[in-house]
PyMOL Python script that loads the backbone (N, CA, C, O; Angstrom):
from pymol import cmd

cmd.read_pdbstr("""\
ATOM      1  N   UNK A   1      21.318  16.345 228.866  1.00  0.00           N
ATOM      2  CA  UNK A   1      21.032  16.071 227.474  1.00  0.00           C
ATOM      3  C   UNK A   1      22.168  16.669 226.629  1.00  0.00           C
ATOM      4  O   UNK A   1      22.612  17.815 226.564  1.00  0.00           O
ATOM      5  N   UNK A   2      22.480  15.579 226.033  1.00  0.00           N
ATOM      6  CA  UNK A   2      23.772  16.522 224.714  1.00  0.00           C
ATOM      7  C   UNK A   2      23.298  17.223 223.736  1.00  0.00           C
ATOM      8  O   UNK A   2      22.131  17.611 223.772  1.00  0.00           O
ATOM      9  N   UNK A   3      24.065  17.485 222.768  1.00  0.00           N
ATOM     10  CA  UNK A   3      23.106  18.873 221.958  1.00  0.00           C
ATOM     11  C   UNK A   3      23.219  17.530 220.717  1.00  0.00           C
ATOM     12  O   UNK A   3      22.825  18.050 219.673  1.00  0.00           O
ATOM     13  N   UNK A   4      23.443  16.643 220.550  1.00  0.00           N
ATOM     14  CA  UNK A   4      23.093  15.969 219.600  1.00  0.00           C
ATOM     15  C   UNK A   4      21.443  15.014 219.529  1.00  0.00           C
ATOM     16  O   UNK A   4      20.728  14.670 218.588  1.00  0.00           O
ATOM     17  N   UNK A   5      21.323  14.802 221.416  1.00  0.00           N
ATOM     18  CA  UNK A   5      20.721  14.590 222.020  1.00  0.00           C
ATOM     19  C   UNK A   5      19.048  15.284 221.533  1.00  0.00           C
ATOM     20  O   UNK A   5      17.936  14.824 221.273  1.00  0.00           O
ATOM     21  N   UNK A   6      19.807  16.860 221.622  1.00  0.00           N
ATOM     22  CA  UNK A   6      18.390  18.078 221.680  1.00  0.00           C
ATOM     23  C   UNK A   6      18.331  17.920 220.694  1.00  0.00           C
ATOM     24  O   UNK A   6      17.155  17.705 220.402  1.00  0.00           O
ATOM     25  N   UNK A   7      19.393  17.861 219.287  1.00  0.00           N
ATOM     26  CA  UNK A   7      18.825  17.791 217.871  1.00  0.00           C
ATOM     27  C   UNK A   7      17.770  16.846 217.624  1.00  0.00           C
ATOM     28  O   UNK A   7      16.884  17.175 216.835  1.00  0.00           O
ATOM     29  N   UNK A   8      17.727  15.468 218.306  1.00  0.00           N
ATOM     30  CA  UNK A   8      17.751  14.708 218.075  1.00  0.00           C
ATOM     31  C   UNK A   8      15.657  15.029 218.478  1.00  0.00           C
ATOM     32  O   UNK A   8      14.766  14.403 217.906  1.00  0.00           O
ATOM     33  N   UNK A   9      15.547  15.545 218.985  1.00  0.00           N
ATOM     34  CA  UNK A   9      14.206  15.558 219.866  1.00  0.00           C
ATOM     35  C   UNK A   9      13.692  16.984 219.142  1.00  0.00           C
ATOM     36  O   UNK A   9      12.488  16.920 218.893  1.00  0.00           O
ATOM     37  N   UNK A  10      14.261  18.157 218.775  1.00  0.00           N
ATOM     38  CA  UNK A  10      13.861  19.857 217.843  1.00  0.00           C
ATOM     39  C   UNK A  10      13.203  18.366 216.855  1.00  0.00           C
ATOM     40  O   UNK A  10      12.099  17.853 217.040  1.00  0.00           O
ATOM     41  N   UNK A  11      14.183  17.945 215.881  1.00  0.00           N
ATOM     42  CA  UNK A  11      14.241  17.516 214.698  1.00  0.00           C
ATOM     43  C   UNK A  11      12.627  16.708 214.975  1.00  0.00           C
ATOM     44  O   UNK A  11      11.666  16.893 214.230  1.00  0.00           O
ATOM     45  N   UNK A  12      12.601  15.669 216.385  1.00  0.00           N
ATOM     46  CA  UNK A  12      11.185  14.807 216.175  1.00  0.00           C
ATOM     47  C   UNK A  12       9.848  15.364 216.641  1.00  0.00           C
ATOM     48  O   UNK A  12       8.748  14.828 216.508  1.00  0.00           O
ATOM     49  N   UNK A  13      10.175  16.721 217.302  1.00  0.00           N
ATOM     50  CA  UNK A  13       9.025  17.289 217.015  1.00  0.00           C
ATOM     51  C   UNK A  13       9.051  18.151 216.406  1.00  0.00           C
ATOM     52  O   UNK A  13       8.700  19.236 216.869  1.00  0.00           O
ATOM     53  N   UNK A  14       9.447  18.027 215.211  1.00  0.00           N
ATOM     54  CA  UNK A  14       9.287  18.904 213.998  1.00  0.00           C
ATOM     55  C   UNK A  14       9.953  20.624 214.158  1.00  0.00           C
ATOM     56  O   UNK A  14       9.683  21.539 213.379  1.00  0.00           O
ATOM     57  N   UNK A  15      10.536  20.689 214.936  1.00  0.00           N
ATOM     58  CA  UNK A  15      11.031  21.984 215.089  1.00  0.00           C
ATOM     59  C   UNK A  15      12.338  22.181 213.972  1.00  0.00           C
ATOM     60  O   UNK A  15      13.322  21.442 213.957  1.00  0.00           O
ATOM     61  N   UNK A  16      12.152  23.164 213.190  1.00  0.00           N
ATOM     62  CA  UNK A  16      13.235  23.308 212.240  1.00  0.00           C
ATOM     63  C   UNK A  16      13.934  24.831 212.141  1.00  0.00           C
ATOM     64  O   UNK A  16      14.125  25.503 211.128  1.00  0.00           O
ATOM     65  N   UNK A  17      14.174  25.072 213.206  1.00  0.00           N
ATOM     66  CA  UNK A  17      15.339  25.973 213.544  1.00  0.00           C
ATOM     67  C   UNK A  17      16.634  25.454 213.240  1.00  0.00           C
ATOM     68  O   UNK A  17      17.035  24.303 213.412  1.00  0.00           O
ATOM     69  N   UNK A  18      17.261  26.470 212.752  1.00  0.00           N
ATOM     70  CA  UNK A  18      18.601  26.279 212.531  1.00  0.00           C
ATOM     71  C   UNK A  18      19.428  25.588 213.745  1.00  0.00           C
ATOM     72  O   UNK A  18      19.172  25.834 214.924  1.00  0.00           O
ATOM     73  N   UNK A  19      20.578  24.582 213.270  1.00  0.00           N
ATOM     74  CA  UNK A  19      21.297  24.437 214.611  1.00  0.00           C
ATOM     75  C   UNK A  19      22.820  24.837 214.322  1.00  0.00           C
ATOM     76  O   UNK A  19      23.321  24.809 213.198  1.00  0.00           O
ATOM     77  N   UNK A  20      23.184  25.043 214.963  1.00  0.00           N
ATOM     78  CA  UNK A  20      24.541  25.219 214.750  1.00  0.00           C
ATOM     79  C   UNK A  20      25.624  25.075 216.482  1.00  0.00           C
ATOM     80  O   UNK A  20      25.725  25.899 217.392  1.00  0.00           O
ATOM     81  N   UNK A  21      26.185  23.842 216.347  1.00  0.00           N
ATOM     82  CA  UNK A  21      26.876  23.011 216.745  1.00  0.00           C
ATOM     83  C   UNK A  21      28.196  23.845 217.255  1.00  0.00           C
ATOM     84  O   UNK A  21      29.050  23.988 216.380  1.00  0.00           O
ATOM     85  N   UNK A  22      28.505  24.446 218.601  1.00  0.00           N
ATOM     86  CA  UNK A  22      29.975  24.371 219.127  1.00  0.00           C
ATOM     87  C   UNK A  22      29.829  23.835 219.971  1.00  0.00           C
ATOM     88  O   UNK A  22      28.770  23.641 220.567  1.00  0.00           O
ATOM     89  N   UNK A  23      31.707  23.178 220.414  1.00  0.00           N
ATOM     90  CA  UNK A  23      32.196  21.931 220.825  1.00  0.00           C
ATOM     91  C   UNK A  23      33.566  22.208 220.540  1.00  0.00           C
ATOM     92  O   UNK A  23      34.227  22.273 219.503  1.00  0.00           O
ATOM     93  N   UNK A  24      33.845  22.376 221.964  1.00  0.00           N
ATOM     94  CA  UNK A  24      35.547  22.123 222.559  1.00  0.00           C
ATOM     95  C   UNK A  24      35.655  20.630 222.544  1.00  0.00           C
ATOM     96  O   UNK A  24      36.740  20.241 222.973  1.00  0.00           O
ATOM     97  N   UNK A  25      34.770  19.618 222.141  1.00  0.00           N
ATOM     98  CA  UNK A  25      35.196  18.202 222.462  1.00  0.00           C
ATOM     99  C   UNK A  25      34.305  17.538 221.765  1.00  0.00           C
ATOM    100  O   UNK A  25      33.651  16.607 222.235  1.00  0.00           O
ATOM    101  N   UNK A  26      34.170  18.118 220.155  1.00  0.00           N
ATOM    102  CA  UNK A  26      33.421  17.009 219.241  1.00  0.00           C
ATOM    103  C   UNK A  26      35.028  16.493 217.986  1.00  0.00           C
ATOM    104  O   UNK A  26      36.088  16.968 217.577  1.00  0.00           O
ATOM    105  N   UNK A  27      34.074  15.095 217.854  1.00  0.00           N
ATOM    106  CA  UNK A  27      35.019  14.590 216.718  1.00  0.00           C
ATOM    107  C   UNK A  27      34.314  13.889 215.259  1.00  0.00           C
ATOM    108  O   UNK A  27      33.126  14.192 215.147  1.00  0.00           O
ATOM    109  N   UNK A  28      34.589  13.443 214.690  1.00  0.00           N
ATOM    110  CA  UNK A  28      34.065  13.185 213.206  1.00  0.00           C
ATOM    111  C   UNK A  28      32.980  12.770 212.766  1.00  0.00           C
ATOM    112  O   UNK A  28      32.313  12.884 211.738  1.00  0.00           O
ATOM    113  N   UNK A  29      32.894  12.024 214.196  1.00  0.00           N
ATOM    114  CA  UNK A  29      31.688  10.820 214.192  1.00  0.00           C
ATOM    115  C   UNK A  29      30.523  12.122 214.597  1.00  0.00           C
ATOM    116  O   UNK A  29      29.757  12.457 213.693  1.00  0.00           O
ATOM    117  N   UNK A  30      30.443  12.641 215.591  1.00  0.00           N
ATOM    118  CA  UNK A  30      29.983  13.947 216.317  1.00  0.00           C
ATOM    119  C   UNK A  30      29.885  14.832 214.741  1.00  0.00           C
ATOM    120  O   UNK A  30      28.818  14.894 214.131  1.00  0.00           O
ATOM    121  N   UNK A  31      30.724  15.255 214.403  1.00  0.00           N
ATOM    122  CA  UNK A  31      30.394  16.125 213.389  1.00  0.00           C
ATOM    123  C   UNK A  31      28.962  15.573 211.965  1.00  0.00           C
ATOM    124  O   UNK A  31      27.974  16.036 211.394  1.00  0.00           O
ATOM    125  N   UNK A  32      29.895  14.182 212.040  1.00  0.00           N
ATOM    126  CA  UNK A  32      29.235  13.612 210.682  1.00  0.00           C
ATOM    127  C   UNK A  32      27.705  13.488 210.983  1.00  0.00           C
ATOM    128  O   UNK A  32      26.931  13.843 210.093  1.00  0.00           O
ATOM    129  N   UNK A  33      27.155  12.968 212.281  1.00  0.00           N
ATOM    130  CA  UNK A  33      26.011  12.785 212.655  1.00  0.00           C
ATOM    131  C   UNK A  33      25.449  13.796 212.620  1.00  0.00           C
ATOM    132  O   UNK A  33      24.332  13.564 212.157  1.00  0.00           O
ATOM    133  N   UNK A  34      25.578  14.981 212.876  1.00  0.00           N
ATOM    134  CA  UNK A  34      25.063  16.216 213.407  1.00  0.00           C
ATOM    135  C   UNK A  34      24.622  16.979 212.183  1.00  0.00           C
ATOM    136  O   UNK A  34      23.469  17.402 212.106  1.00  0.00           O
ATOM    137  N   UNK A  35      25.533  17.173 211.196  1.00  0.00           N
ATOM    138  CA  UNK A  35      25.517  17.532 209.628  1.00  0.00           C
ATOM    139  C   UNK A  35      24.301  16.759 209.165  1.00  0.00           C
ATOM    140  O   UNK A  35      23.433  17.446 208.626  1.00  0.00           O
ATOM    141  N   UNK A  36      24.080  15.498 209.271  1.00  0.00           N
ATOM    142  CA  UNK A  36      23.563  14.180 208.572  1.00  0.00           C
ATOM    143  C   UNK A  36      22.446  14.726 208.994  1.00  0.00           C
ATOM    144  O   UNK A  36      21.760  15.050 208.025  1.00  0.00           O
ATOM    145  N   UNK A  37      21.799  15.051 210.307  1.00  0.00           N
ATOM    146  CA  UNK A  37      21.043  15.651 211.166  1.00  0.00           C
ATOM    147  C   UNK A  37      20.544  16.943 210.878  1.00  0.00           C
ATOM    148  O   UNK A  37      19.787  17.513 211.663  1.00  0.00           O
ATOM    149  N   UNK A  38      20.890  17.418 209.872  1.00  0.00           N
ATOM    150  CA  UNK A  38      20.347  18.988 209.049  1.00  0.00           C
ATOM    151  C   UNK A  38      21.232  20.062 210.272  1.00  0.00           C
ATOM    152  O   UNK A  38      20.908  21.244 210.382  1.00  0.00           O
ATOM    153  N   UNK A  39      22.206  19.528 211.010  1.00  0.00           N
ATOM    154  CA  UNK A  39      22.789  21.178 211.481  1.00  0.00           C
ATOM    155  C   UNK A  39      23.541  22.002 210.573  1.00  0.00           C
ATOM    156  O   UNK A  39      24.238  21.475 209.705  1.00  0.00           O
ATOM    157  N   UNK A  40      23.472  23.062 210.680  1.00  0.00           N
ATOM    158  CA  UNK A  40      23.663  24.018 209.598  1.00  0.00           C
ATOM    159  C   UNK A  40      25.309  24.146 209.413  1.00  0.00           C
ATOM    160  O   UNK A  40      25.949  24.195 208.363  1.00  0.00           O
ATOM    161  N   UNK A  41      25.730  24.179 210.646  1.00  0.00           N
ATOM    162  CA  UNK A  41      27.637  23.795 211.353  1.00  0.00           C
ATOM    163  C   UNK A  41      28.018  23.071 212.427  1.00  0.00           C
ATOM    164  O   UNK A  41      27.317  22.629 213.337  1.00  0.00           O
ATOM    165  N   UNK A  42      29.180  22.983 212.254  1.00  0.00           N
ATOM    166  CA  UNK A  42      29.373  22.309 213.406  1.00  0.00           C
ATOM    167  C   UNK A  42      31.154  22.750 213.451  1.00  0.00           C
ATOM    168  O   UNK A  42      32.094  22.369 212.753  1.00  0.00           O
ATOM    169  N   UNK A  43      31.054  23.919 214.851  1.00  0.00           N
ATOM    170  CA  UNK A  43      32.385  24.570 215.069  1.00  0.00           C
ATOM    171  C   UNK A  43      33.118  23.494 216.127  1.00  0.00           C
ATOM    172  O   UNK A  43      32.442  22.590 216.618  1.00  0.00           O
ATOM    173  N   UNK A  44      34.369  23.626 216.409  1.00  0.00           N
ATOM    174  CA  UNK A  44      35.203  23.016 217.165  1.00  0.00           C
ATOM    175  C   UNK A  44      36.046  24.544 217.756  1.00  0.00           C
ATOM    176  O   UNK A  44      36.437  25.438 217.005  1.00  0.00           O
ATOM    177  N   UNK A  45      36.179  24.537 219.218  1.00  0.00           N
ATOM    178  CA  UNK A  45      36.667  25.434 219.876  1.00  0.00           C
ATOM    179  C   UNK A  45      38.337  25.352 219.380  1.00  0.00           C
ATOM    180  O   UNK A  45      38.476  24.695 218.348  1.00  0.00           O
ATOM    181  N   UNK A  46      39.071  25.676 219.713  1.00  0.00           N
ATOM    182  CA  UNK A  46      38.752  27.432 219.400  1.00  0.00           C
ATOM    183  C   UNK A  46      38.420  27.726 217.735  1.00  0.00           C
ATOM    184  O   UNK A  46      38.806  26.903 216.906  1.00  0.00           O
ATOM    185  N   UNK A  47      37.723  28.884 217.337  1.00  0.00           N
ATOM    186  CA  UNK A  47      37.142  29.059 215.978  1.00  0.00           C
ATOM    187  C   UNK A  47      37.074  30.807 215.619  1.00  0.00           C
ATOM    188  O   UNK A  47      36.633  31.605 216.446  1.00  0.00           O
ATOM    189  N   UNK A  48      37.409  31.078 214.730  1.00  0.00           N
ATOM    190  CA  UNK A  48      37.294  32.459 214.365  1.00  0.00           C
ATOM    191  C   UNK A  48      35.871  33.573 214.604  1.00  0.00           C
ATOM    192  O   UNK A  48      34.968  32.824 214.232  1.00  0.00           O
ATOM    193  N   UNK A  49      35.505  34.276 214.815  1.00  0.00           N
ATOM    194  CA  UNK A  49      34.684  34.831 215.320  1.00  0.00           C
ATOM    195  C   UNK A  49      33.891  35.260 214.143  1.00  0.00           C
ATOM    196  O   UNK A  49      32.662  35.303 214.076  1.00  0.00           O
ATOM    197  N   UNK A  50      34.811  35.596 213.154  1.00  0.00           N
ATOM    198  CA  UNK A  50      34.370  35.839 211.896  1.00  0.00           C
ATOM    199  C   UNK A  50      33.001  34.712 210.867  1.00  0.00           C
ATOM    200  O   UNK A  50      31.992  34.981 210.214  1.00  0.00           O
ATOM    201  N   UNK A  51      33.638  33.608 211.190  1.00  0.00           N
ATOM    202  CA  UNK A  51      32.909  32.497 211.086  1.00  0.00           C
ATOM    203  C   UNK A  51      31.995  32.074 211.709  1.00  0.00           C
ATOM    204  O   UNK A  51      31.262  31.376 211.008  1.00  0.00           O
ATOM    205  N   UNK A  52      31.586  32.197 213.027  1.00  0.00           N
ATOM    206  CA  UNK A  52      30.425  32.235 213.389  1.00  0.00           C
ATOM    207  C   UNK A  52      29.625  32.833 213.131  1.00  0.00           C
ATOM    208  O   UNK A  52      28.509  32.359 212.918  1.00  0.00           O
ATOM    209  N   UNK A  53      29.885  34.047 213.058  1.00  0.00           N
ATOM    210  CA  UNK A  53      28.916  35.739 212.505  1.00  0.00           C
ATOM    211  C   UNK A  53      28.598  35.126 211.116  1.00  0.00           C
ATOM    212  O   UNK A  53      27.415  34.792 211.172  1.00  0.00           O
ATOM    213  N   UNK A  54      28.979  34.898 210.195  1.00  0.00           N
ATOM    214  CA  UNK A  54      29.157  34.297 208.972  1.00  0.00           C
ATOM    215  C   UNK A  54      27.794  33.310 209.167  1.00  0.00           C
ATOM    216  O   UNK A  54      26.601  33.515 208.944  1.00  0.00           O
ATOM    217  N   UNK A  55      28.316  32.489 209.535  1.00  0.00           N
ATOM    218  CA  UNK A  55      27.790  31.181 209.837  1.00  0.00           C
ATOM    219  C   UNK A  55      26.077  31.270 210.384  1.00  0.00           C
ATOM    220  O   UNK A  55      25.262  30.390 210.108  1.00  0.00           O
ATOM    221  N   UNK A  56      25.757  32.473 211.178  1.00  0.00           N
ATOM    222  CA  UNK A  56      24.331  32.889 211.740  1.00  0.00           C
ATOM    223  C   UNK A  56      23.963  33.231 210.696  1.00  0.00           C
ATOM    224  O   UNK A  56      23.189  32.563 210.011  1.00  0.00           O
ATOM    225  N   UNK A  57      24.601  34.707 210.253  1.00  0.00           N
ATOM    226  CA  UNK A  57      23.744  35.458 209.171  1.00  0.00           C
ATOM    227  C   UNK A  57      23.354  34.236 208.770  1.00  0.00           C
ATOM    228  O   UNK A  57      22.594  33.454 209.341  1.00  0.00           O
ATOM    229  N   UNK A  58      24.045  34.103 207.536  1.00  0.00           N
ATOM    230  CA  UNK A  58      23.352  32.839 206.323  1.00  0.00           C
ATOM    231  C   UNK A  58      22.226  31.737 207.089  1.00  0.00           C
ATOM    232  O   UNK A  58      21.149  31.449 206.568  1.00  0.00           O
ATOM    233  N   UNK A  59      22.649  31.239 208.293  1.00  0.00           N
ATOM    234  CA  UNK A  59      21.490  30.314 208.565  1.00  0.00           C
ATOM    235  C   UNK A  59      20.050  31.549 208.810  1.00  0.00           C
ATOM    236  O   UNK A  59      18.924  31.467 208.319  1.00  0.00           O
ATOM    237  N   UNK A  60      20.387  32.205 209.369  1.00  0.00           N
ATOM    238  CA  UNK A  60      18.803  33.360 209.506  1.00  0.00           C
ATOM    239  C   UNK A  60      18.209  33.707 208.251  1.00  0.00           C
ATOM    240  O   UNK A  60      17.010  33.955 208.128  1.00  0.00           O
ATOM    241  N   UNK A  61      19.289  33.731 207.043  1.00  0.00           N
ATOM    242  CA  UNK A  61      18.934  33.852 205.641  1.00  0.00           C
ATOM    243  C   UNK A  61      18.233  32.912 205.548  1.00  0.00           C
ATOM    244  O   UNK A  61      17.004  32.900 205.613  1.00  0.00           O
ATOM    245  N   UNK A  62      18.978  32.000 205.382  1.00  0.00           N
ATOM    246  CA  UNK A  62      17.941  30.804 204.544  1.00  0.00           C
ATOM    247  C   UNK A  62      16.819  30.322 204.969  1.00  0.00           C
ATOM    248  O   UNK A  62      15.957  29.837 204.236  1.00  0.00           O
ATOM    249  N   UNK A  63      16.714  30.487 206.962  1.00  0.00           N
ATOM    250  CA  UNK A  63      15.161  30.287 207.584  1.00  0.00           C
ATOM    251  C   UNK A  63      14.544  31.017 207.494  1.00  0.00           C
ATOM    252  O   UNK A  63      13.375  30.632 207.518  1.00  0.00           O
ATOM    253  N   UNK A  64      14.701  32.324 207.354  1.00  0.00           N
ATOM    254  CA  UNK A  64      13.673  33.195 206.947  1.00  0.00           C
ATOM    255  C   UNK A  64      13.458  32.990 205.428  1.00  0.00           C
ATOM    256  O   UNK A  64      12.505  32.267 205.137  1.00  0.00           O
ATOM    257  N   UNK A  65      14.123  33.462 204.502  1.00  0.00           N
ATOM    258  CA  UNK A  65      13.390  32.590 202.956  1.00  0.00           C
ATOM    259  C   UNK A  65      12.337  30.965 203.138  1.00  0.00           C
ATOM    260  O   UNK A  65      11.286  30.833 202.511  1.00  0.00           O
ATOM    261  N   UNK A  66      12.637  30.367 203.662  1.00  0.00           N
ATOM    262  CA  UNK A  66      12.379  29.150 203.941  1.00  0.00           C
ATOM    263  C   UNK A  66      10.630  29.480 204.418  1.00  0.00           C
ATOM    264  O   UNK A  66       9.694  28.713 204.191  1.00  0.00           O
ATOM    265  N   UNK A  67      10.542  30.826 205.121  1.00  0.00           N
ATOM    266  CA  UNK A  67       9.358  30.885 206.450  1.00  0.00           C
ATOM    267  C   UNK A  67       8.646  31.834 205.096  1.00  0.00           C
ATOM    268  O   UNK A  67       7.433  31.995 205.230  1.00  0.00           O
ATOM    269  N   UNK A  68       9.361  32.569 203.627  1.00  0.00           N
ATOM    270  CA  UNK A  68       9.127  33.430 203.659  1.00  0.00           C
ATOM    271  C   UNK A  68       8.745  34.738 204.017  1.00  0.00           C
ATOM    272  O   UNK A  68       7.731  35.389 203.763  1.00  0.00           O
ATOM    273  N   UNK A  69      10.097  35.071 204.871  1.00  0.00           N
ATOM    274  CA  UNK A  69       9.962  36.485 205.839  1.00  0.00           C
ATOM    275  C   UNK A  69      10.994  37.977 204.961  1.00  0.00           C
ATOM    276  O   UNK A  69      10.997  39.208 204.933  1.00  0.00           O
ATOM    277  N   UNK A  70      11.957  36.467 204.203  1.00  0.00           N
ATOM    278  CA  UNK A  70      13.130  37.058 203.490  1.00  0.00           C
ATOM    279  C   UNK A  70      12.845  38.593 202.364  1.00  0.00           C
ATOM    280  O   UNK A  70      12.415  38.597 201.210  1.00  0.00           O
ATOM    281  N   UNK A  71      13.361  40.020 203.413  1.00  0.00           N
ATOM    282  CA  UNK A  71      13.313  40.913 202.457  1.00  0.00           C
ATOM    283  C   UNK A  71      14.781  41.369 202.319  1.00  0.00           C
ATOM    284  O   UNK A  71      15.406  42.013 203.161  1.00  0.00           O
ATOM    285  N   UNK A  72      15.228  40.934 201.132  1.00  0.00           N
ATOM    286  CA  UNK A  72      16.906  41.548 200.786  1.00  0.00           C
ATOM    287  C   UNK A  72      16.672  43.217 201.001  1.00  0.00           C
ATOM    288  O   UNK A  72      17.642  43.663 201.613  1.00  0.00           O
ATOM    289  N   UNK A  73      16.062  43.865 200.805  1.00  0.00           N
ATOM    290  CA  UNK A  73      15.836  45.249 200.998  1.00  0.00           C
ATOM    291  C   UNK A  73      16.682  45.453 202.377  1.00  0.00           C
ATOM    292  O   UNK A  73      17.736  46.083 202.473  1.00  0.00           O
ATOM    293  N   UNK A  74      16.044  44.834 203.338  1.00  0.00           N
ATOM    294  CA  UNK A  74      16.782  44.918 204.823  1.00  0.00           C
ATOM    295  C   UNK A  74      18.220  45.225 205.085  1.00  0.00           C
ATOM    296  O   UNK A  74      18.643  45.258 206.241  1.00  0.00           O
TER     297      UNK A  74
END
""", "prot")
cmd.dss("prot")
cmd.show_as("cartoon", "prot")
cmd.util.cbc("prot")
cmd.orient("prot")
């Protein structure tokens, strides 16, 4: 199963976890679908490390606000 594949099946049974997309071998079409698809990113190997870390936090942000779990205090 591809991971556009798994989005494709989280998304129809309603599972709304964050996704976030790496890929040594995606391209535009791959990206554009996947985005279109509510993934949160979509990295291409090689990618800064910084940006992934980046890239989690904020998605854990916004699903937890989302779940209302979100305490900025933390």
């Amino acid at each position: 199963m591809s991971g556009i594949e798994l989005q494709a099946k989280l998304k129809a049974d309603r599972c709304r976890i964050p996704i976030i997309f790496i890929t040594a071998h995606g391209d535009a079409k791959m990206r554009i679908q996947a985005m279109r698809d509510g993934a949160v990113e979509f990295l291409t190997k090689p990618f800064d490390n910084s940006v992934l870390l980046e890239t989690v936090h904020a998605a854990v942000e916004d699903y937890a606000k989302a779940l209302g779990l979100w305490n900025s205090n933390l």
